[in-house]
N, C-alpha and C positions, 0 to 999 in steps of 0.2 A: 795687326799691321798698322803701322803709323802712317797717316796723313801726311802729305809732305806739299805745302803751299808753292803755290808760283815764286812770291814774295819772298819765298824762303829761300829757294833757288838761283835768282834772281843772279846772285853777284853782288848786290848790296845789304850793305851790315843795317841791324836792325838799328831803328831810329832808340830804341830805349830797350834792354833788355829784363823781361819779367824773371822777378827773384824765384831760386828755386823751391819748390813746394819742399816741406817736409814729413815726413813719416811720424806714424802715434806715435813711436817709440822714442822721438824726438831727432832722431838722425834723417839726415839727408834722405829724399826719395830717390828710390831706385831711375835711372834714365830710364826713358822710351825704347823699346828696343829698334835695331838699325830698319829702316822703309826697304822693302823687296827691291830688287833690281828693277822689274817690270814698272809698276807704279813711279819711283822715283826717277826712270826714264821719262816716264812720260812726264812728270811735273815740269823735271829741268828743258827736254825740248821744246814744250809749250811756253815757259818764263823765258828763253834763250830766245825762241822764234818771235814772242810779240816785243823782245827787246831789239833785233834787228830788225824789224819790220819798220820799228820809229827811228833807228840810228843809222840802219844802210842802205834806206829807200837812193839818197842819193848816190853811195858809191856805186851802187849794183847800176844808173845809168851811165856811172862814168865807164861801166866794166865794157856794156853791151855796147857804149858809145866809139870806143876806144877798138873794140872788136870787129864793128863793123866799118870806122875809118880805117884801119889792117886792112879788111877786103877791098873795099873803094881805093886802096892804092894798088894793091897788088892786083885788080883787074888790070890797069895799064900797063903789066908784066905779061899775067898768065891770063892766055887764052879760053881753055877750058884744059878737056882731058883729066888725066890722075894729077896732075900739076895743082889745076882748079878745087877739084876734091878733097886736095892735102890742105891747102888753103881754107877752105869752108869749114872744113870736121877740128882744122889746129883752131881755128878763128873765136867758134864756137866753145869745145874745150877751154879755152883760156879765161875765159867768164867763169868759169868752175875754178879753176886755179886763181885768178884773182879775187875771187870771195871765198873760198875753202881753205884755201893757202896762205894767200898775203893776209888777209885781214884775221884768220884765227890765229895765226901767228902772232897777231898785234894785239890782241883781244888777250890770249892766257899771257904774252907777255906782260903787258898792261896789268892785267888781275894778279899775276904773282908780286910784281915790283908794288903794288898800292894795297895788298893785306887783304884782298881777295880769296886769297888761297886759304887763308886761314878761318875766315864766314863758312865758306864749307865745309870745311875740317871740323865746325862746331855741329853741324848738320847730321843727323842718322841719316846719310844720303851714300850708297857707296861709291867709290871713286868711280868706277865704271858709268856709271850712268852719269856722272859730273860731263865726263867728256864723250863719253856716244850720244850725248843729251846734245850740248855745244855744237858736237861735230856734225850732226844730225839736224841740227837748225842751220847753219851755215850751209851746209850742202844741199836743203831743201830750196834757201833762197837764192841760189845762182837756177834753177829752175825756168823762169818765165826768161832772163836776160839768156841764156843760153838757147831756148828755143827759138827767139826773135831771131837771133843774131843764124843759126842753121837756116831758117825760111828765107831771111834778106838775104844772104850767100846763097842759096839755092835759087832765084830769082836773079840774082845779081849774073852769076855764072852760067845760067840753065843748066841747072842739074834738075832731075827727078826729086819730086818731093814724097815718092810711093813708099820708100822706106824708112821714111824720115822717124816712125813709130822706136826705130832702135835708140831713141832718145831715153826711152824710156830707161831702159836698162844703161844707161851711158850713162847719164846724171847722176843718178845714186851711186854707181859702183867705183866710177873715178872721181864722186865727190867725195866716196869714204875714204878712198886711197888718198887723195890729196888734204882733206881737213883731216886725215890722223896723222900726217906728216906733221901741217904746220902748228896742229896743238902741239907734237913732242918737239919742235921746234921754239914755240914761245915758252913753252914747259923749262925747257931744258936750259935756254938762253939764260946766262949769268946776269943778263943785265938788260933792260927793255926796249934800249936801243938796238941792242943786237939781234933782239930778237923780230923788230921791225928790218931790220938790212937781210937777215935771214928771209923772210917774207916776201919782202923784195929781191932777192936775188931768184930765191925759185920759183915765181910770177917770172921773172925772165926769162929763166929757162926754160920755160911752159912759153912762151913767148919765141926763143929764137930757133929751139928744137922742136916745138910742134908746129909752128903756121909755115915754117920755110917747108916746101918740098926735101926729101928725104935725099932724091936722084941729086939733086946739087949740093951736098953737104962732102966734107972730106970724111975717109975712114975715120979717124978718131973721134969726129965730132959724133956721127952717128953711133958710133960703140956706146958714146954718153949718153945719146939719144934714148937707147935699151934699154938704160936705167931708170929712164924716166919715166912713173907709174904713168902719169895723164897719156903720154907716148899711145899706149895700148887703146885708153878709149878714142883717142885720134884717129887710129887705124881701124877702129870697128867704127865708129862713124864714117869716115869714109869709105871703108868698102860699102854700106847701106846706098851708094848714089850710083854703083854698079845696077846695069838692068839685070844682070845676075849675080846676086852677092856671093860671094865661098862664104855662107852663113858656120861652117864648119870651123874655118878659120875666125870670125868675128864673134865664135862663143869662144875660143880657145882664148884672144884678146881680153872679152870681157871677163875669163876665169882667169887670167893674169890680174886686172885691176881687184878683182875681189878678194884674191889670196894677200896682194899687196895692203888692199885695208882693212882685212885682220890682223897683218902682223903688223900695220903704221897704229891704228887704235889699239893695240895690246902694249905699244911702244908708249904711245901717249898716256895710257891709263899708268904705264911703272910711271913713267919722268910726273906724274899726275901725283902719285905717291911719295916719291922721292921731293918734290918740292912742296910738298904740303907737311913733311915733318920735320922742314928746318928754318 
Protein backbone atom coordinates (compact mmCIF):
# COMPACT_ATOMS: atom_id res chain seq x y z
CA UNK A 1 0.00 0.00 0.00
CA UNK A 2 1.34 3.39 -0.78
CA UNK A 3 1.76 6.18 1.73
CA UNK A 4 0.00 8.98 0.68
CA UNK A 5 1.47 12.43 2.59
CA UNK A 6 -0.73 15.28 3.76
CA UNK A 7 1.71 17.55 1.57
CA UNK A 8 0.75 15.56 -1.21
CA UNK A 9 -2.74 15.88 -0.92
CA UNK A 10 -2.72 19.22 -0.12
CA UNK A 11 -3.75 20.96 -3.52
CA UNK A 12 -0.40 22.29 -3.80
CA UNK A 13 2.17 21.28 -6.48
CA UNK A 14 5.36 20.19 -5.31
CA UNK A 15 7.99 22.99 -4.81
CA UNK A 16 10.56 20.65 -7.01
CA UNK A 17 9.71 17.42 -8.45
CA UNK A 18 12.23 14.17 -7.58
CA UNK A 19 13.54 12.58 -11.15
CA UNK A 20 12.13 9.22 -11.78
CA UNK A 21 14.11 6.17 -10.34
CA UNK A 22 15.18 3.78 -12.91
CA UNK A 23 15.19 0.04 -13.13
CA UNK A 24 18.46 -2.55 -13.62
CA UNK A 25 17.39 -3.08 -16.87
CA UNK A 26 17.87 0.58 -17.39
CA UNK A 27 14.10 1.53 -18.33
CA UNK A 28 11.85 3.47 -16.37
CA UNK A 29 10.66 2.00 -12.79
CA UNK A 30 7.51 0.74 -12.60
CA UNK A 31 4.89 3.48 -10.71
CA UNK A 32 3.79 2.96 -7.17
CA UNK A 33 0.61 1.30 -7.32
CA UNK A 34 -2.67 3.47 -6.69
CA UNK A 35 -3.15 4.21 -2.37
CA UNK A 36 -6.50 2.17 -1.08
CA UNK A 37 -9.64 4.33 -0.88
CA UNK A 38 -9.54 3.97 3.02
CA UNK A 39 -5.98 5.48 3.64
CA UNK A 40 -5.96 8.04 1.03
CA UNK A 41 -9.35 9.36 2.57
CA UNK A 42 -7.99 9.81 5.35
CA UNK A 43 -4.65 11.59 4.03
CA UNK A 44 -6.66 14.15 1.87
CA UNK A 45 -9.46 14.89 4.86
CA UNK A 46 -6.71 15.56 7.44
CA UNK A 47 -4.51 17.89 4.52
CA UNK A 48 -8.02 19.49 3.38
CA UNK A 49 -9.11 19.90 7.32
CA UNK A 50 -5.72 21.53 8.62
CA UNK A 51 -5.76 23.71 5.39
CA UNK A 52 -9.22 25.11 6.40
CA UNK A 53 -8.73 25.37 9.85
CA UNK A 54 -5.88 28.40 8.76
CA UNK A 55 -7.93 29.74 5.77
CA UNK A 56 -11.75 29.56 6.99
CA UNK A 57 -11.27 30.34 10.67
CA UNK A 58 -12.72 33.64 9.58
CA UNK A 59 -15.46 32.87 7.13
CA UNK A 60 -17.03 30.16 9.38
CA UNK A 61 -17.46 33.52 11.98
CA UNK A 62 -18.86 35.41 9.20
CA UNK A 63 -21.17 32.23 8.62
CA UNK A 64 -22.43 31.87 12.47
CA UNK A 65 -22.21 35.65 12.57
CA UNK A 66 -24.45 36.34 9.70
CA UNK A 67 -26.90 33.45 11.10
CA UNK A 68 -27.49 34.50 14.13
CA UNK A 69 -28.10 38.42 12.91
CA UNK A 70 -31.11 36.36 10.73
CA UNK A 71 -32.38 35.39 14.19
CA UNK A 72 -31.91 38.73 15.96
CA UNK A 73 -34.07 40.22 13.33
CA UNK A 74 -36.59 37.77 12.73
CA UNK A 75 -37.31 37.58 16.56
CA UNK A 76 -39.12 41.23 16.02
CA UNK A 77 -41.29 39.16 13.48
CA UNK A 78 -41.77 35.74 15.00
CA UNK A 79 -43.01 35.14 18.35
CA UNK A 80 -42.30 31.64 18.99
CA UNK A 81 -44.30 28.55 17.98
CA UNK A 82 -43.46 26.23 14.56
CA UNK A 83 -42.77 29.92 13.03
CA UNK A 84 -39.78 30.30 15.66
CA UNK A 85 -38.54 26.65 15.04
CA UNK A 86 -38.48 27.06 11.26
CA UNK A 87 -36.34 30.11 12.01
CA UNK A 88 -33.80 28.52 14.45
CA UNK A 89 -33.33 24.74 12.54
CA UNK A 90 -33.23 27.25 8.76
CA UNK A 91 -30.68 29.63 10.79
CA UNK A 92 -28.64 26.96 11.94
CA UNK A 93 -28.54 24.70 8.60
CA UNK A 94 -27.39 27.79 6.69
CA UNK A 95 -23.92 27.68 8.34
CA UNK A 96 -23.72 24.30 6.66
CA UNK A 97 -24.73 25.65 3.40
CA UNK A 98 -22.45 28.39 3.53
CA UNK A 99 -19.26 26.54 4.36
CA UNK A 100 -20.40 23.12 2.42
CA UNK A 101 -21.81 24.78 -0.38
CA UNK A 102 -20.59 28.27 -1.08
CA UNK A 103 -17.20 27.92 -0.17
CA UNK A 104 -16.49 24.28 -1.83
CA UNK A 105 -17.75 25.58 -4.68
CA UNK A 106 -15.15 28.24 -4.56
CA UNK A 107 -12.45 26.11 -3.45
CA UNK A 108 -12.74 23.13 -6.72
CA UNK A 109 -13.57 26.08 -8.75
CA UNK A 110 -10.59 27.82 -7.81
CA UNK A 111 -8.31 24.35 -7.97
CA UNK A 112 -9.70 23.40 -11.45
CA UNK A 113 -9.03 27.13 -13.10
CA UNK A 114 -5.18 27.34 -11.32
CA UNK A 115 -3.90 23.45 -12.48
CA UNK A 116 -4.93 22.03 -9.18
CA UNK A 117 -6.82 19.32 -10.80
CA UNK A 118 -3.97 18.28 -12.42
CA UNK A 119 -1.38 17.75 -8.95
CA UNK A 120 -3.82 15.27 -8.17
CA UNK A 121 -4.23 13.53 -11.35
CA UNK A 122 -0.32 13.15 -10.79
CA UNK A 123 -1.11 11.50 -7.28
CA UNK A 124 -1.99 7.40 -6.80
CA UNK A 125 -4.82 9.03 -4.86
CA UNK A 126 -8.33 7.81 -6.23
CA UNK A 127 -10.69 10.30 -7.35
CA UNK A 128 -13.16 9.31 -4.71
CA UNK A 129 -11.29 10.14 -1.93
CA UNK A 130 -9.92 13.53 -3.64
CA UNK A 131 -13.65 14.74 -2.97
CA UNK A 132 -15.25 12.65 0.01
CA UNK A 133 -11.78 13.84 1.57
CA UNK A 134 -12.54 17.86 0.56
CA UNK A 135 -16.24 17.40 1.14
CA UNK A 136 -15.62 15.71 4.53
CA UNK A 137 -13.38 18.51 5.88
CA UNK A 138 -15.71 21.14 4.72
CA UNK A 139 -18.63 19.72 6.33
CA UNK A 140 -16.74 18.84 9.44
CA UNK A 141 -16.02 22.55 9.87
CA UNK A 142 -19.47 24.22 9.80
CA UNK A 143 -19.77 21.84 13.04
CA UNK A 144 -18.98 24.23 16.06
CA UNK A 145 -20.56 27.64 13.82
CA UNK A 146 -23.74 25.53 13.54
CA UNK A 147 -24.11 24.47 17.02
CA UNK A 148 -23.53 27.90 18.45
CA UNK A 149 -25.90 29.40 16.18
CA UNK A 150 -28.92 26.20 17.24
CA UNK A 151 -28.15 27.14 21.21
CA UNK A 152 -28.28 31.12 20.67
CA UNK A 153 -31.67 30.54 18.59
CA UNK A 154 -32.94 28.16 21.20
CA UNK A 155 -32.15 30.74 23.96
CA UNK A 156 -33.13 33.61 21.84
CA UNK A 157 -36.75 32.06 21.09
CA UNK A 158 -37.03 29.52 24.20
CA UNK A 159 -37.12 26.55 22.63
CA UNK A 160 -36.09 23.34 24.38
CA UNK A 161 -32.48 22.53 24.14
CA UNK A 162 -33.40 18.53 25.28
CA UNK A 163 -33.12 17.35 21.68
CA UNK A 164 -30.79 19.48 20.45
CA UNK A 165 -28.32 15.94 20.36
CA UNK A 166 -30.18 15.43 16.65
CA UNK A 167 -27.41 17.89 15.63
CA UNK A 168 -25.48 15.20 15.47
CA UNK A 169 -26.94 13.41 12.82
CA UNK A 170 -27.98 16.89 11.04
CA UNK A 171 -24.40 18.09 10.29
CA UNK A 172 -22.88 15.22 8.62
CA UNK A 173 -25.94 14.10 6.62
CA UNK A 174 -26.97 17.58 5.09
CA UNK A 175 -23.20 18.59 5.14
CA UNK A 176 -22.67 15.49 2.74
CA UNK A 177 -25.83 16.43 0.69
CA UNK A 178 -24.78 20.01 0.54
CA UNK A 179 -20.66 19.87 -0.08
CA UNK A 180 -21.35 17.07 -2.89
CA UNK A 181 -23.57 19.56 -4.59
CA UNK A 182 -21.19 22.48 -4.51
CA UNK A 183 -17.82 20.32 -5.27
CA UNK A 184 -19.97 19.10 -8.63
CA UNK A 185 -20.75 22.56 -8.90
CA UNK A 186 -17.29 24.14 -8.79
CA UNK A 187 -16.24 20.79 -10.71
CA UNK A 188 -18.53 21.26 -13.31
CA UNK A 189 -18.40 25.28 -13.64
CA UNK A 190 -16.71 26.21 -16.98
CA UNK A 191 -15.08 29.00 -15.53
CA UNK A 192 -14.29 30.08 -11.66
CA UNK A 193 -16.34 32.88 -11.65
CA UNK A 194 -19.28 30.84 -12.37
CA UNK A 195 -18.66 28.61 -10.15
CA UNK A 196 -18.44 31.31 -7.25
CA UNK A 197 -22.12 32.90 -8.42
CA UNK A 198 -23.08 29.12 -8.49
CA UNK A 199 -22.12 28.98 -4.61
CA UNK A 200 -23.75 31.94 -4.17
CA UNK A 201 -26.82 31.62 -5.48
CA UNK A 202 -27.39 28.14 -3.53
CA UNK A 203 -26.20 29.73 -0.14
CA UNK A 204 -29.24 31.83 -1.10
CA UNK A 205 -31.43 29.53 -1.55
CA UNK A 206 -30.46 27.82 1.68
CA UNK A 207 -31.07 31.23 2.93
CA UNK A 208 -34.56 32.29 1.54
CA UNK A 209 -36.23 28.67 1.49
CA UNK A 210 -34.86 27.39 4.69
CA UNK A 211 -35.07 30.32 7.43
CA UNK A 212 -38.44 31.75 6.02
CA UNK A 213 -41.22 29.68 7.60
CA UNK A 214 -42.69 27.21 5.00
CA UNK A 215 -46.68 28.47 6.10
CA UNK A 216 -45.95 31.87 4.49
CA UNK A 217 -44.33 30.93 1.15
CA UNK A 218 -46.42 30.70 -2.21
CA UNK A 219 -47.06 27.08 -3.86
CA UNK A 220 -44.51 27.20 -6.18
CA UNK A 221 -41.97 28.69 -4.15
CA UNK A 222 -42.39 25.71 -1.65
CA UNK A 223 -42.60 23.04 -4.58
CA UNK A 224 -38.64 24.49 -4.86
CA UNK A 225 -38.29 24.37 -1.52
CA UNK A 226 -38.71 20.05 -1.83
CA UNK A 227 -35.89 20.23 -3.79
CA UNK A 228 -33.86 21.59 -1.72
CA UNK A 229 -31.52 18.70 -0.04
CA UNK A 230 -30.64 21.19 3.28
CA UNK A 231 -34.78 21.71 3.17
CA UNK A 232 -34.87 18.03 4.90
CA UNK A 233 -32.14 18.64 7.60
CA UNK A 234 -34.24 21.85 8.34
CA UNK A 235 -37.21 20.00 9.03
CA UNK A 236 -35.61 17.27 11.19
CA UNK A 237 -33.90 19.88 13.20
CA UNK A 238 -36.89 21.44 13.93
CA UNK A 239 -39.20 18.92 14.59
CA UNK A 240 -36.19 18.02 17.54
CA UNK A 241 -37.65 21.57 19.62
CA UNK A 242 -41.22 19.57 19.69
CA UNK A 243 -41.67 18.27 23.52
CA UNK A 244 -42.61 15.33 21.33
CA UNK A 245 -40.78 14.86 18.27
CA UNK A 246 -42.54 12.44 15.19
CA UNK A 247 -38.85 11.09 15.53
CA UNK A 248 -40.39 8.65 12.70
CA UNK A 249 -40.78 11.50 10.39
CA UNK A 250 -37.17 13.12 11.34
CA UNK A 251 -35.30 9.79 10.45
CA UNK A 252 -37.42 9.59 7.23
CA UNK A 253 -35.96 13.49 6.67
CA UNK A 254 -32.65 12.58 7.65
CA UNK A 255 -32.75 9.39 5.13
CA UNK A 256 -33.75 11.98 2.48
CA UNK A 257 -30.38 14.08 3.13
CA UNK A 258 -28.29 10.94 3.02
CA UNK A 259 -29.67 9.30 -0.19
CA UNK A 260 -29.28 12.96 -1.55
CA UNK A 261 -25.35 12.75 -0.57
CA UNK A 262 -24.58 9.80 -2.20
CA UNK A 263 -25.90 10.59 -5.21
CA UNK A 264 -24.46 14.67 -4.93
CA UNK A 265 -20.68 12.97 -3.93
CA UNK A 266 -21.02 10.16 -6.72
CA UNK A 267 -22.12 13.34 -8.90
CA UNK A 268 -18.99 15.12 -7.68
CA UNK A 269 -16.60 12.37 -7.88
CA UNK A 270 -17.84 11.76 -12.21
CA UNK A 271 -17.56 16.05 -12.73
CA UNK A 272 -14.16 15.03 -10.46
CA UNK A 273 -13.11 12.91 -13.22
CA UNK A 274 -14.45 14.45 -16.09
CA UNK A 275 -12.35 17.69 -15.27
CA UNK A 276 -9.34 16.12 -14.41
CA UNK A 277 -8.83 14.63 -17.99
CA UNK A 278 -9.10 17.71 -19.90
Amino acid sequence: MTAVSAEAVSGKAPAASAPRPWSEDGGPAPLAPRARLLPALAAVYRAQLSRARVARIPLLFVATFQSVGIMILMRGVVDGGAEARAVVAGSSVLVVAFVALNLLAQYFGQLRASGGLDHYATLPVPPAAVVLGAAGAYASFTAPGTAVTAVVGSVLFGLPMTHLWVLVAVIPLAGAALAGLGAALGLLAPRQELATLCGQLGMSAALLLGVLPAQHMPAPVAYARDLLPSTYGVEALARSFDAHPDWLRTAADLGVCAAVGVVSLAAATWAYRRAAVR
